[in-house]
C-alpha positions as CSV (number, residue, x, y, z in Angstrom):
1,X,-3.3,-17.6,11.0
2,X,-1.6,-14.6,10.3
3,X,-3.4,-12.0,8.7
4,X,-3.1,-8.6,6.7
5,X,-6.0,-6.0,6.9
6,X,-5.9,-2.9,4.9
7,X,-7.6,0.7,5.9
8,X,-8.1,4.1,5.4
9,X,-9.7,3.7,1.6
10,X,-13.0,5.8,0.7
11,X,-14.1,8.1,-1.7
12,X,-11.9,11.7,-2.4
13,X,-12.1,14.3,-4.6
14,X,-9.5,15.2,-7.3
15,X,-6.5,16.8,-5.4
16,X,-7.6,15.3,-1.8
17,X,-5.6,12.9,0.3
18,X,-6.1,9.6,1.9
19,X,-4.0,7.6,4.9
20,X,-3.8,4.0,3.9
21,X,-3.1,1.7,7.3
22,X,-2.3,-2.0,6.1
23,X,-1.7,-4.3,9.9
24,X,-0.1,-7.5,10.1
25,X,-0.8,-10.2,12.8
26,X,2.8,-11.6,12.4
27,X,6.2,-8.7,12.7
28,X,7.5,-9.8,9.3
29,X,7.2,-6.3,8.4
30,X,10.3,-5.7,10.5
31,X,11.9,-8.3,8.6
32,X,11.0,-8.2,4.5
33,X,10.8,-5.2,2.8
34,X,7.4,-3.8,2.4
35,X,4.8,-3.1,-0.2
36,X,1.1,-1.3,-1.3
37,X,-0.4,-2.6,-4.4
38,X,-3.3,-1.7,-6.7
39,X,-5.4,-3.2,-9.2
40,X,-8.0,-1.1,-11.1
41,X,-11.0,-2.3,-13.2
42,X,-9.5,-4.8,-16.0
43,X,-5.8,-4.0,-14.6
44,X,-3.5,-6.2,-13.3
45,X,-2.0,-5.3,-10.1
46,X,0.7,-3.2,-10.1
47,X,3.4,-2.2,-7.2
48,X,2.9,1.3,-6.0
49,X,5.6,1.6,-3.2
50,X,7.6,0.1,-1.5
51,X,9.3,0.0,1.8
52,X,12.8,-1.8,2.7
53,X,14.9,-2.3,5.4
54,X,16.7,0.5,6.4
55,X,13.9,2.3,5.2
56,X,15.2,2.8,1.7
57,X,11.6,3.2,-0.5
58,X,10.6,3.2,-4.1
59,X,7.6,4.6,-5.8
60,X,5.8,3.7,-9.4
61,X,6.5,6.6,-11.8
62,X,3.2,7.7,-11.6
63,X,2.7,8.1,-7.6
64,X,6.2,9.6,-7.1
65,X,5.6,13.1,-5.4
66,X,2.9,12.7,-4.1
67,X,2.6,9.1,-2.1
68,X,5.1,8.4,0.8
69,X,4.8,4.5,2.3
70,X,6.1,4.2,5.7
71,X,5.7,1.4,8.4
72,X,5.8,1.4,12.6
73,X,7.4,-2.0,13.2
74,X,6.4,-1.7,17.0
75,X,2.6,-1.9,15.6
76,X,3.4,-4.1,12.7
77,X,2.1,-1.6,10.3
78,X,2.6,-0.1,6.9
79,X,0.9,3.3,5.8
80,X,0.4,5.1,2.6
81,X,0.2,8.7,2.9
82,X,-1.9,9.5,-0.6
83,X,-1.8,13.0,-1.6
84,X,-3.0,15.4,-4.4
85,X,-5.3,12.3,-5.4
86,X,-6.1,12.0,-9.5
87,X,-8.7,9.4,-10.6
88,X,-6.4,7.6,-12.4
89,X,-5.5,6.4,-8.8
90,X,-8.8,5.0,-8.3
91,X,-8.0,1.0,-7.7
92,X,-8.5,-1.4,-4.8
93,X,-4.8,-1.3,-2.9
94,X,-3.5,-4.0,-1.2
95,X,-0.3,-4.6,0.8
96,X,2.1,-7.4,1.4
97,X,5.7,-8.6,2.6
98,X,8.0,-9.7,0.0
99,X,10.6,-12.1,1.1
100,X,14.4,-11.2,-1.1
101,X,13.6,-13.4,-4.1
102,X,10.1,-11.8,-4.7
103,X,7.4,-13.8,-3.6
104,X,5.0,-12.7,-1.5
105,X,4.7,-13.3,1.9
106,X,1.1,-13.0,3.3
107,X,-2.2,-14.2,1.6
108,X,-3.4,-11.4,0.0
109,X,-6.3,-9.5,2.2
110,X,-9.2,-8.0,0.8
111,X,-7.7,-4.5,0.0
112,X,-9.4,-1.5,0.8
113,X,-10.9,0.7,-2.4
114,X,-10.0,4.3,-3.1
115,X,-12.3,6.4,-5.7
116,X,-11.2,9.7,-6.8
117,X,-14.3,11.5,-8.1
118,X,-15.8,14.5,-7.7
């Protein structure tokens, strides 16, 4: 079964960074565009980046600046490069694929947490 398993999380200090690594069993990532995710405490959960062919991206208002997603299609891999951390960005993320009409492609894994504290 194909499977997604997400990296990199851990606890940071304000103003750190983190390398999220998100690998797929499958190579749909070459194919659909790509996505992280996160979902605080009590939050639904909310796009953060995202990744599409021809390596066109997009970032939530409130990551733009200071995240950059990118993806190795040889490894079938996404990253997310998280920089000058704030604990409002304190969530589990998760990634996925996301075929053209917006559903998703992979069960969702089990994330990986990020905590911005000092």
């Amino acid at each position: 079964q194909v499977q997604l398993v997400e990296s990199g999380g851990g606890l940071v200090q304000p103003g750190g960074s983190l390398r999220l690594s998100c690998a797929a069993s499958g190579s749909i990532f070459s194919i659909y565009a790509s996505g992280w995710y996160r979902q605080a405490p009590g939050n639904q959960r909310e796009l953060v980046a995202i990744i599409f062919s021809g390596d066109m991206t997009n970032y939530a208002d409130s990551v733009k600046g200071r995240f950059t997603i990118s993806r190795d299609n040889a490894k079938n891999t996404v990253y997310l490069q998280m920089n000058s951390l704030k604990p409002e960005d304190t969530a589990v993320y998760y990634c996925n694929a996301v075929r053209p009409g917006g559903s998703y492609y992979y069960q969702w894994g089990q994330g990986t947490q990020v905590t911005v504290s000092s």
